[in-house]
Each structure stands twice: as structure tokens, then as C-alpha cells.
C-alpha positions as semicolon CSV with decimal commas, in nm:
position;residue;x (nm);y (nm);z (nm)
1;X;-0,634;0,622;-1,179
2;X;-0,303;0,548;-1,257
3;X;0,021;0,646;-0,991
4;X;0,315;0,807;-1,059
5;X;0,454;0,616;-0,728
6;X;0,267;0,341;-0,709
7;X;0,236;0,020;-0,998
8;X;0,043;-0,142;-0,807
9;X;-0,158;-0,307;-0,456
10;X;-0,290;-0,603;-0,323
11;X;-0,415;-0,656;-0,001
12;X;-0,487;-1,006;0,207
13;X;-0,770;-0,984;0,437
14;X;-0,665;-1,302;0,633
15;X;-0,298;-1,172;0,673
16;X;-0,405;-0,796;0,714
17;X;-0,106;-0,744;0,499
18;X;-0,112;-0,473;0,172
19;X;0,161;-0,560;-0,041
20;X;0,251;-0,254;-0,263
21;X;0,455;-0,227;-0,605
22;X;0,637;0,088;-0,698
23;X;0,739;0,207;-1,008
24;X;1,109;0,153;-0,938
25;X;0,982;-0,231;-0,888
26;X;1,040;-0,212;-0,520
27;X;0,822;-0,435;-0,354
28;X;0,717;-0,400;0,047
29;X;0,501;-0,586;0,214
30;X;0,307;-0,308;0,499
31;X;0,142;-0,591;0,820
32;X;-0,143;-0,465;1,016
33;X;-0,298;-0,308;0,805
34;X;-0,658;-0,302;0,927
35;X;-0,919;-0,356;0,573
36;X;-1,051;0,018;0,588
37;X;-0,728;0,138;0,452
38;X;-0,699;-0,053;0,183
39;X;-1,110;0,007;0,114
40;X;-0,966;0,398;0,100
41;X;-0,655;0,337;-0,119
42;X;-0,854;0,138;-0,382
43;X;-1,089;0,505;-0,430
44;X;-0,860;0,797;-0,377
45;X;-0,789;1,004;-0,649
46;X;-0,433;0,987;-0,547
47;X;-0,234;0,703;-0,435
48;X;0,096;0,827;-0,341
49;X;-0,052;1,023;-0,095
50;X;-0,298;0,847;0,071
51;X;0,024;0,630;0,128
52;X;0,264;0,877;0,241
53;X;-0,059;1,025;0,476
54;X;-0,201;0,715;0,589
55;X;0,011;0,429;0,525
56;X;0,405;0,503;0,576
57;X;0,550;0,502;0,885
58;X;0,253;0,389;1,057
59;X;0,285;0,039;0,957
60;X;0,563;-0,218;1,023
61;X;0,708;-0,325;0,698
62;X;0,916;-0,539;0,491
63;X;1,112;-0,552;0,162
64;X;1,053;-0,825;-0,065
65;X;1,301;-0,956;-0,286
């Protein structure tokens, strides 16, 4: 289902890092992430929260140029 917040995802298992795409085109780059949450994000009905719930501010992050 499409977001409203979120373009898009991608997550690398060997890195444990989910890279996510707004719609503004921000990029950020989330490390630690452990492979469950990114199992979750792919299913739920809603995106932009299961990231503001589960993923922001419990995840050091980056911004990518």
C-alpha cells in the first residue's frame, strides 16, 4: 500500500541498516536495525506509523545526500 510519508525502503541484512525515502526525497539511512522490523514494515497497512511507533528515535541515523 502506498505512503503518504514514505516513497520508499530498503533494508541490508548484512549492514542491519533500512534506508528509507520520503516523499520530500529526503533520504536517511536508520543502523541497527534488527531484520524483524523491517519483516513488519514490509506488511503493515500503514507505513508512516509503524515508523514513527517503531522506528524513529529508537534508531541512530543518518542523512544521505
Amino acid at each position: 500500500m502506498p505512503s503518504s510519508v514514505i516513497a520508499s525502503f530498503t533494508y541490508n541484512p548484512d549492514t542491519l541498516v533500512l534506508r528509507i525515502t520520503f516523499v520530500s526525497g529526503l533520504i536517511y539511512a536508520y543502523y541497527d536495525v534488527p531484520p524483524v522490523i523491517y519483516e513488519e514494515m514490509k506488511h503493515v497497512k500503514s507505513k508512516g506509523t509503524y515508523f514513527n511507533r517503531r522506528v524513529k528515535g529508537h534508531y541512530r541515523f543518518k542523512r544521505k545526500l
